[in-house]
Backbone as JSON Lines, residues from 0, in Angstrom:
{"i":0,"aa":"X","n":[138.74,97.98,151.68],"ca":[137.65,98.85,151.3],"c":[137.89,99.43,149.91]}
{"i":1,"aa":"X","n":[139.03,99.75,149.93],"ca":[139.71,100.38,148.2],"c":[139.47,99.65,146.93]}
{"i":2,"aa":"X","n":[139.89,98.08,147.5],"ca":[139.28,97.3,145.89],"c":[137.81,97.02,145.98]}
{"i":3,"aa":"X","n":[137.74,96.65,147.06],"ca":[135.89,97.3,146.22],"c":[135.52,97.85,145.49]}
{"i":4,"aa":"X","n":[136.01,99.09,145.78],"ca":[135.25,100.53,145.49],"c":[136.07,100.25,143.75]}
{"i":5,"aa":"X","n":[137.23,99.84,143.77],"ca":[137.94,99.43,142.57],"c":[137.22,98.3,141.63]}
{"i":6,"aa":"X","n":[136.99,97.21,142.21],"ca":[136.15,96.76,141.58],"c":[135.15,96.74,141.07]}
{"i":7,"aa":"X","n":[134.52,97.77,141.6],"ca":[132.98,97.83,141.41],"c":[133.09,99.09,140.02]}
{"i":8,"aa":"X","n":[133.95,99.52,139.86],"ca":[134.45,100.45,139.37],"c":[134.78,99.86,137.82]}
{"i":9,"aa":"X","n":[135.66,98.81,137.78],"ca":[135.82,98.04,137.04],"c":[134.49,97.27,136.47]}
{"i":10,"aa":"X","n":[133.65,97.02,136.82],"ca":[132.29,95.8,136.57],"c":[131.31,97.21,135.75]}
{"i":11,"aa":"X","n":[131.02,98.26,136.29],"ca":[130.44,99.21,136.31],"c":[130.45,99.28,134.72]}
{"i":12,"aa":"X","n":[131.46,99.63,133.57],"ca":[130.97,99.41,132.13],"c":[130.44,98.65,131.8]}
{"i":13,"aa":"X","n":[130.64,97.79,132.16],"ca":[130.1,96.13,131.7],"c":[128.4,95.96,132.38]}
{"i":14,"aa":"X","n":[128.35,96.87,133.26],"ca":[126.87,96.67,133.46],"c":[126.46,97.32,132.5]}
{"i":15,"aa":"X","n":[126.59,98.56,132.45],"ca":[126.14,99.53,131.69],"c":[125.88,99.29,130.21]}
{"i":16,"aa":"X","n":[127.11,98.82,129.5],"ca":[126.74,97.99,128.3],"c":[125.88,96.88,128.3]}
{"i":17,"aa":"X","n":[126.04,96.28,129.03],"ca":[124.48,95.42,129.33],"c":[123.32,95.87,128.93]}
{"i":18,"aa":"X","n":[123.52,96.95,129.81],"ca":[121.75,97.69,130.04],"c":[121.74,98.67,128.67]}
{"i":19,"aa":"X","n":[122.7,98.98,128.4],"ca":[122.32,100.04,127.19],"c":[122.07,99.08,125.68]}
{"i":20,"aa":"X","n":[122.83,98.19,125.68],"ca":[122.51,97.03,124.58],"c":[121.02,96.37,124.42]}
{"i":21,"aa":"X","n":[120.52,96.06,125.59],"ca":[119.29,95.25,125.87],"c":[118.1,96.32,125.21]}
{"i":22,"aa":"X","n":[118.3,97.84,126.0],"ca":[117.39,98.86,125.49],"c":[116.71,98.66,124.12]}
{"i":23,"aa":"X","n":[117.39,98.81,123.22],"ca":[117.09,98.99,121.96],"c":[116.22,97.59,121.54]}
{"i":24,"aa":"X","n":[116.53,96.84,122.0],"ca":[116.04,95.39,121.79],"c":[114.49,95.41,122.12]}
{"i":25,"aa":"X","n":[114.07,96.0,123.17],"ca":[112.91,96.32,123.95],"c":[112.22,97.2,123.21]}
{"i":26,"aa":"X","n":[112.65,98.4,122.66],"ca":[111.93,99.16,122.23],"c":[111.54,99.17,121.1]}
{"i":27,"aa":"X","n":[112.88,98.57,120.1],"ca":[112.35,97.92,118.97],"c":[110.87,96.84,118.7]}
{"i":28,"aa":"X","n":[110.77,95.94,119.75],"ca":[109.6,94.71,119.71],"c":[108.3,95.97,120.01]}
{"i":29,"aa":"X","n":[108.39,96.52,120.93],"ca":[107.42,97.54,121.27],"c":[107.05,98.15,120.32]}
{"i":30,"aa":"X","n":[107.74,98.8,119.65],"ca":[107.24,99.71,118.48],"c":[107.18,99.07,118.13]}
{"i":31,"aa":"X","n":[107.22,97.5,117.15],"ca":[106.63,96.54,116.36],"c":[104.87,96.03,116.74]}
{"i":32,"aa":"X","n":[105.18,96.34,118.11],"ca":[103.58,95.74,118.75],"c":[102.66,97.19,118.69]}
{"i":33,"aa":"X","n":[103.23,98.1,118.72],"ca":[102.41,99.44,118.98],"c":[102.16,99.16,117.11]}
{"i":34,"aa":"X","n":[102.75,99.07,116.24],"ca":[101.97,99.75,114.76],"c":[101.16,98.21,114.5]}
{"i":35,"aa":"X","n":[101.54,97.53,115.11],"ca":[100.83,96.08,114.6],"c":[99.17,96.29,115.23]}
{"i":36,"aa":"X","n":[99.4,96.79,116.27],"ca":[98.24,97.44,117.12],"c":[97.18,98.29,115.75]}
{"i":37,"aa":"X","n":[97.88,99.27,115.75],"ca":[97.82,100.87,115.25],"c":[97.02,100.37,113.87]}
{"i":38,"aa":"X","n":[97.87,99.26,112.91],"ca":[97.0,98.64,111.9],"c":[96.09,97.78,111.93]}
{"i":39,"aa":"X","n":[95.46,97.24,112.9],"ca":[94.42,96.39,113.58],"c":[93.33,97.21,113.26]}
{"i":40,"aa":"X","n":[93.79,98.46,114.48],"ca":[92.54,99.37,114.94],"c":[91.73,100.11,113.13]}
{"i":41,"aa":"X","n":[92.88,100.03,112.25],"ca":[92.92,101.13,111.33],"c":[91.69,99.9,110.39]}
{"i":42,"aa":"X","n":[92.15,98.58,110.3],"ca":[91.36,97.98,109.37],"c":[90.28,97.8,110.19]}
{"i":43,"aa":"X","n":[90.25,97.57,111.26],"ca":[88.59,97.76,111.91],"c":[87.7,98.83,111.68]}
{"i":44,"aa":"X","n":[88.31,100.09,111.83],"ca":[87.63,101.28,111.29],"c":[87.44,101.27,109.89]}
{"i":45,"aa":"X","n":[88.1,100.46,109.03],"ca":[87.48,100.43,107.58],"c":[85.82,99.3,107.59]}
{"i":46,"aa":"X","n":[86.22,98.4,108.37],"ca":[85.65,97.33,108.62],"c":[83.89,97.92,108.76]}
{"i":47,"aa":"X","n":[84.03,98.49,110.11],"ca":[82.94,99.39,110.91],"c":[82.4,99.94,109.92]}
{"i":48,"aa":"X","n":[82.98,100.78,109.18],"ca":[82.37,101.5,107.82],"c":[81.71,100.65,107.09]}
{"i":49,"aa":"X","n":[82.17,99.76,106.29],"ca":[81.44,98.42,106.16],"c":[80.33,97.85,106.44]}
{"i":50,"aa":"X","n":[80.39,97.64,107.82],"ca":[79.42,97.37,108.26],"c":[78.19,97.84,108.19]}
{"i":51,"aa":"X","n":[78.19,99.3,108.86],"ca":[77.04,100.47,108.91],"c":[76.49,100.51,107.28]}
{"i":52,"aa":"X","n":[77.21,100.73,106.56],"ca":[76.83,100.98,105.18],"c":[75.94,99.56,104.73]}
{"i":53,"aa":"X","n":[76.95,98.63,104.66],"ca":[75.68,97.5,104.57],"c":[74.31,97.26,105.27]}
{"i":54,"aa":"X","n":[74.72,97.75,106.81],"ca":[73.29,97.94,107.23],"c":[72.03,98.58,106.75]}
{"i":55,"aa":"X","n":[72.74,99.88,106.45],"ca":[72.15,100.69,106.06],"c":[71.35,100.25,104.5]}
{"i":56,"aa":"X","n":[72.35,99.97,103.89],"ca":[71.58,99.41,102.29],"c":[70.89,98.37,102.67]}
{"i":57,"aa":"X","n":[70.79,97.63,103.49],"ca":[69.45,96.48,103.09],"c":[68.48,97.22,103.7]}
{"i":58,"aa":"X","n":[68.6,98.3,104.53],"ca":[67.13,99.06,105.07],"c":[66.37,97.73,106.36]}
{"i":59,"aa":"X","n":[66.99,96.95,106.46],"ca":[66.27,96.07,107.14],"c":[66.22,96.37,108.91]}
{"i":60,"aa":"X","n":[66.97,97.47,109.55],"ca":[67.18,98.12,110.85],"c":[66.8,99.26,110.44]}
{"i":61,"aa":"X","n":[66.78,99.94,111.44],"ca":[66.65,101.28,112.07],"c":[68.19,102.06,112.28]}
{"i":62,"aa":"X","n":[68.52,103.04,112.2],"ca":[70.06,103.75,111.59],"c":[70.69,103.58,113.3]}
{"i":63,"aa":"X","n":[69.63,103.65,114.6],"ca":[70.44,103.25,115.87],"c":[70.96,101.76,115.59]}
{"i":64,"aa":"X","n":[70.1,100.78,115.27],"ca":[70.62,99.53,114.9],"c":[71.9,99.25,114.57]}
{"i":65,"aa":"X","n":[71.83,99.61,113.39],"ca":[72.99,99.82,112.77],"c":[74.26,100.63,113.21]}
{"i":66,"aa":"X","n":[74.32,101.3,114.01],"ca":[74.96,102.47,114.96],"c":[75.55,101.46,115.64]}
{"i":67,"aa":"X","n":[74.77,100.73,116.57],"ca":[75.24,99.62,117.15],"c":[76.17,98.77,116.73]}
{"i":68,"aa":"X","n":[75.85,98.61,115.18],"ca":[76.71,97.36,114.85],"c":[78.26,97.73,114.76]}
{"i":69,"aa":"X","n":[77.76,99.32,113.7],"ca":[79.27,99.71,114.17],"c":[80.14,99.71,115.63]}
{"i":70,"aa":"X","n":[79.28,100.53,116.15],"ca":[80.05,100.11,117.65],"c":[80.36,98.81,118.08]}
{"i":71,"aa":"X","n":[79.5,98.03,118.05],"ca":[80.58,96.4,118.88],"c":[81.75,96.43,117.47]}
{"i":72,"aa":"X","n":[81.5,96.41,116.38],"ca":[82.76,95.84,115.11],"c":[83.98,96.61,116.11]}
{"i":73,"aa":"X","n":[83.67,98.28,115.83],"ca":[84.8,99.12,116.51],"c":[85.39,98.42,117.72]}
{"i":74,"aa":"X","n":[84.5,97.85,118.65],"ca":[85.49,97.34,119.95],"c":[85.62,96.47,120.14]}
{"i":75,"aa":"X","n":[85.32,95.68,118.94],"ca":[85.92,94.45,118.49],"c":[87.43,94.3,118.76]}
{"i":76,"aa":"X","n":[87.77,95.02,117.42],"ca":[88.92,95.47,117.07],"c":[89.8,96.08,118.05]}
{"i":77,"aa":"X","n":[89.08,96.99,118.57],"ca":[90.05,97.69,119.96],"c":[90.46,96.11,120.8]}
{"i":78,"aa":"X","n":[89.62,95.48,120.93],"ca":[90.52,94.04,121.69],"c":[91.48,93.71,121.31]}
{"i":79,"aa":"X","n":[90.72,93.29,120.0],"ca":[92.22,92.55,119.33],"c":[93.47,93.29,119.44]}
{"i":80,"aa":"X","n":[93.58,94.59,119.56],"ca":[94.76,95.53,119.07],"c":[95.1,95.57,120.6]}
{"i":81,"aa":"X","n":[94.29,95.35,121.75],"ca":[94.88,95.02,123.08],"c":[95.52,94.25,123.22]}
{"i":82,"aa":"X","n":[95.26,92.84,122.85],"ca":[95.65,91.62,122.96],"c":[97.07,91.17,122.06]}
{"i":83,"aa":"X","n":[97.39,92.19,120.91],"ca":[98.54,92.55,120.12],"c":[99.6,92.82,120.96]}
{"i":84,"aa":"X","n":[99.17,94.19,121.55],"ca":[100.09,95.7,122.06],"c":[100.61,95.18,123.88]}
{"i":85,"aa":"X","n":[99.33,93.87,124.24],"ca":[99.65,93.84,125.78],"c":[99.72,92.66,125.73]}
């Protein structure tokens, strides 16, 4: 029963360095996918702006129209930055 408890005792850093090594590895790619995200969403919202404004200057819609367009561009983008991040 003693070397067990001895052994397991023994293995026990070696897990631990395992698991504490791997961490950083994980969180690093994550935070790479979270700002890769974060700059998606950011050029879509320039994008959206874009959009509306051009709408707006040809006068050829109505300002809900155009409201619209911004909105699908905006969740456009929110996909894509899903499809990044998940």
């Amino acid at each position: 029963m003693k070397s067990r408890g001895i052994r397991f005792l023994t293995m026990l850093p070696a897990v631990l360095m395992t698991v504490v090594l791997a961490l950083p590895a994980a969180a690093t790619e994550q935070a790479q996918q979270r700002r890769a995200a974060r700059d998606v969403r950011q050029e879509t919202r320039q994008q959206a702006r874009e959009t509306k404004q051009d709408c707006r200057a040809a006068d050829q819609k109505m300002n809900i129209e155009c409201r619209q367009d911004k909105r699908h561009t905006k969740q456009e983008g929110r996909e894509r930055a899903r499809d990044i991040k998940y």
